[in-house]
N, CA and C of each residue as an Amber inpcrd file, in Angstrom:
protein
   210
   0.8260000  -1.1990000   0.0000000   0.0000000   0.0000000   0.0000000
   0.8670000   1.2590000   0.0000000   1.9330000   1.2260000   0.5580000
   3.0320000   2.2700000   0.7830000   3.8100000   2.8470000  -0.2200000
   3.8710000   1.5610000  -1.2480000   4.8120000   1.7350000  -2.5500000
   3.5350000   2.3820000  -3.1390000   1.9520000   2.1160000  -3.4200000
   1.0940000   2.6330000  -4.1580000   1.2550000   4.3990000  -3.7030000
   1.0790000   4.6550000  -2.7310000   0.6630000   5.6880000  -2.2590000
   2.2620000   6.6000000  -2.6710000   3.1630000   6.2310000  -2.2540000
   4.6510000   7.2300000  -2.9560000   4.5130000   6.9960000  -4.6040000
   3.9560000   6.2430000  -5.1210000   3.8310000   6.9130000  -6.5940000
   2.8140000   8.0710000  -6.8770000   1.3010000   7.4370000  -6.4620000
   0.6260000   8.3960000  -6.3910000   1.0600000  10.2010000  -5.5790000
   2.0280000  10.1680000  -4.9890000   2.6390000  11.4910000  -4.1940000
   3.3970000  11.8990000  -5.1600000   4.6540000  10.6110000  -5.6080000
   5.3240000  11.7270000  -6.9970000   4.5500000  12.0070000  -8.3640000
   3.6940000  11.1490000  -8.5720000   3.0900000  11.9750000 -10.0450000
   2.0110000  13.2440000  -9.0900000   1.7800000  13.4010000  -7.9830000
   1.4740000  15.0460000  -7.6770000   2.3980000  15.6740000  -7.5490000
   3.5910000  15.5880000  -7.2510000   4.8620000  16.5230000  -7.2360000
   5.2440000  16.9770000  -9.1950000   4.6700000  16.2080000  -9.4280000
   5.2550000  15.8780000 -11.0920000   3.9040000  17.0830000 -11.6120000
   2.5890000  17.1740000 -11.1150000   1.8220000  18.1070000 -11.7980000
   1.9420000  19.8230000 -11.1130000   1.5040000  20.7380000 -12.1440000
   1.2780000  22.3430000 -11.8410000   0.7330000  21.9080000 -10.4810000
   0.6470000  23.6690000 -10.1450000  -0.1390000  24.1490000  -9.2300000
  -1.8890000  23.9730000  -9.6370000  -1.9440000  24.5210000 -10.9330000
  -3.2550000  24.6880000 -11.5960000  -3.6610000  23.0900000 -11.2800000
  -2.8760000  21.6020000 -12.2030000  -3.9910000  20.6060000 -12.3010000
  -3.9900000  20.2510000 -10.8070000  -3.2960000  20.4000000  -9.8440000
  -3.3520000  19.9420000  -7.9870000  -4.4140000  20.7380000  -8.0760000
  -4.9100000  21.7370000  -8.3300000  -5.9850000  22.7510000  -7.7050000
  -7.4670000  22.0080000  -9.0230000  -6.8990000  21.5720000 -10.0300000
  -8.1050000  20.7770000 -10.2740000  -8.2720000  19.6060000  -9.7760000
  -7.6010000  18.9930000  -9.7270000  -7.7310000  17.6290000  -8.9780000
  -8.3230000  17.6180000  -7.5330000  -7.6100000  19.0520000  -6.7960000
  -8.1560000  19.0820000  -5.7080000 -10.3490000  19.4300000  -5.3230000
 -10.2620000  19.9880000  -6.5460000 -11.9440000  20.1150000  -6.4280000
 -11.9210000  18.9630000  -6.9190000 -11.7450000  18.0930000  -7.6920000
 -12.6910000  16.7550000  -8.1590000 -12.4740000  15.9770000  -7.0050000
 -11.4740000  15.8590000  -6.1460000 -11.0980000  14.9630000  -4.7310000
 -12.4210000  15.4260000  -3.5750000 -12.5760000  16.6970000  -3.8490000
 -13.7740000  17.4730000  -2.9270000 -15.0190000  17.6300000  -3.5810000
 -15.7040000  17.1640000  -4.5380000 -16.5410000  16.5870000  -4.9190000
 -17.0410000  14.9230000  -4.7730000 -15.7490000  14.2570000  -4.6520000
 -15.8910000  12.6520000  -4.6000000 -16.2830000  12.4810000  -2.6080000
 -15.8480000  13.0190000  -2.2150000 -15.6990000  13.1590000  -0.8980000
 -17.3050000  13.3600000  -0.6840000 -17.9950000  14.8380000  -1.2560000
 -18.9580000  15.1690000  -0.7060000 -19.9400000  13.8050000  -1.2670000
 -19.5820000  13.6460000  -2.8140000 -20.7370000  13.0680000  -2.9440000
 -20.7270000  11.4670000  -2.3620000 -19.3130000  11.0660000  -1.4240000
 -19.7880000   9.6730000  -0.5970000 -20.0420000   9.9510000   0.4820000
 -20.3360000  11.0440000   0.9750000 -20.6580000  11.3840000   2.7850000
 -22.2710000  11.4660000   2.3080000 -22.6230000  11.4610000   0.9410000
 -23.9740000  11.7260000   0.7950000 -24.5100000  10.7180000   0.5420000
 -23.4940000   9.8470000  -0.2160000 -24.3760000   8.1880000  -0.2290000
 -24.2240000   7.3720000   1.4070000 -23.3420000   7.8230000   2.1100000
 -23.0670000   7.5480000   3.3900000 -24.0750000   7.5580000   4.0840000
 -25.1140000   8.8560000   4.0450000 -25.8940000   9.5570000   4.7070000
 -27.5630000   8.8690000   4.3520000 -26.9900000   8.3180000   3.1550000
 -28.5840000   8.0810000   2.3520000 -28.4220000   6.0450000   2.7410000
 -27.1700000   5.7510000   3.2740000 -27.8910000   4.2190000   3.2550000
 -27.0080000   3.5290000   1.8850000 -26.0880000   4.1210000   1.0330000
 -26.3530000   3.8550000  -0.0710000 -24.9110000   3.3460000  -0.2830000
 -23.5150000   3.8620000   0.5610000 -22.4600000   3.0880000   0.3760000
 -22.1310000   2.2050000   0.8980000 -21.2190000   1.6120000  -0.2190000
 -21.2020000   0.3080000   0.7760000 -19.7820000  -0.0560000   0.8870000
 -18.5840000   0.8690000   0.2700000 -17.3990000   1.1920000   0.6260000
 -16.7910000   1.9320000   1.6830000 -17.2360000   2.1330000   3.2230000
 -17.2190000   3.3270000   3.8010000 -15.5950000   3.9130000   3.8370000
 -14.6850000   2.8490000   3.8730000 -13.0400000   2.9490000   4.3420000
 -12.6950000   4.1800000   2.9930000 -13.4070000   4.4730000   1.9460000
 -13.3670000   5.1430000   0.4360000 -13.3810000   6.4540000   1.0550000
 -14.0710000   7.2250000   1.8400000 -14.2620000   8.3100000   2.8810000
 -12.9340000   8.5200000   3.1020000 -12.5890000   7.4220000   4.0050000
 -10.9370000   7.8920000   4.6420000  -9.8350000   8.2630000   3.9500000
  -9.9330000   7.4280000   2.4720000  -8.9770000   7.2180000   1.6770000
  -8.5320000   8.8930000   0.7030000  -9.6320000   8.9850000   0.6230000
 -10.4280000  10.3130000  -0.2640000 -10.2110000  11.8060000   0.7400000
 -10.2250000  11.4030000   1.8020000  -9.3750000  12.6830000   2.7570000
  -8.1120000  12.6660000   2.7180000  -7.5400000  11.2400000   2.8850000
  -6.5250000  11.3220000   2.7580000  -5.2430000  11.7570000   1.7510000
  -6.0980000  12.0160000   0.5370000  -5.8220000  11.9120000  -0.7970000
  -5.8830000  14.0230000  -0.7250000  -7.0600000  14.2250000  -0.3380000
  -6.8820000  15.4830000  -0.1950000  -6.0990000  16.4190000   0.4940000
  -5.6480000  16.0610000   1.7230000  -4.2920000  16.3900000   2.5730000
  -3.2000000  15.7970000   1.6890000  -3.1480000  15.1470000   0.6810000
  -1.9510000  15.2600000   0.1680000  -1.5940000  15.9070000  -0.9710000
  -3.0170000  16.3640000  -1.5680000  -2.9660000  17.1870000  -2.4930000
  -2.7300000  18.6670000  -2.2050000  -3.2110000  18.8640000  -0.6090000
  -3.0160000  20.1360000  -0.0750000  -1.6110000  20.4470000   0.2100000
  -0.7790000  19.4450000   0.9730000   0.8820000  19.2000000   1.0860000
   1.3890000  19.7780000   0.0670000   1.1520000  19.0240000  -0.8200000
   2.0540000  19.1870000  -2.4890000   1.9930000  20.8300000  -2.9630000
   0.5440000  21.2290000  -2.3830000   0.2310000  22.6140000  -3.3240000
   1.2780000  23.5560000  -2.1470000   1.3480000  23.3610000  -1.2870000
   1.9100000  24.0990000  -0.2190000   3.4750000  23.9450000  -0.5310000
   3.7740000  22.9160000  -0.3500000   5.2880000  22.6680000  -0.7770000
   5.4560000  23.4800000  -1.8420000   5.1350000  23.6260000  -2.8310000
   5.4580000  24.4820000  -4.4790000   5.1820000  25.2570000  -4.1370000
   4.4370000  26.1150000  -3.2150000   4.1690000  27.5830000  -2.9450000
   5.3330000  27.8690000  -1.7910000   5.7610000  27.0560000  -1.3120000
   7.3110000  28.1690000  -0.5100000   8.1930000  27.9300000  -1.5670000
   7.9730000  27.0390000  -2.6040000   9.3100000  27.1120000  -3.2610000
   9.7330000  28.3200000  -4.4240000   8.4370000  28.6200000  -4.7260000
   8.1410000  29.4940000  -5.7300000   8.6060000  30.9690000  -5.0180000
């Protein structure tokens, strides 16, 4: 899971500021819309929640890192 997750970190080091800041709304759309199937009875992945925050704190990291570097 560890080796998955450091690739997924360098191809975000590898994109702009701009596609992290798109990616980051589509990560915050996926999020809202499983807290809503969450809410309705309707998922049946719940651990996808955690994963999907987690994904977003790292998209937030990355954008932060390139902004002191800049």
């Amino acid at each position: 899971m560890t080796v998955k997750m450091n690739k997924y970190v360098e191809e975000l080091k590898g994109k702009s500021v701009a596609e992290l800041n798109v990616e980051l709304v589509a990560a915050k759309k996926e999020l809202f819309n499983l807290r809503f199937q969450n809410a309705t009875n309707q998922l049946d992945n719940t651990s996808r929640i955690k994963e999907v925050r987690k994904n977003i704190a790292r998209i937030q990291t990355v954008i932060t890192e390139k902004a002191k570097l800049a």
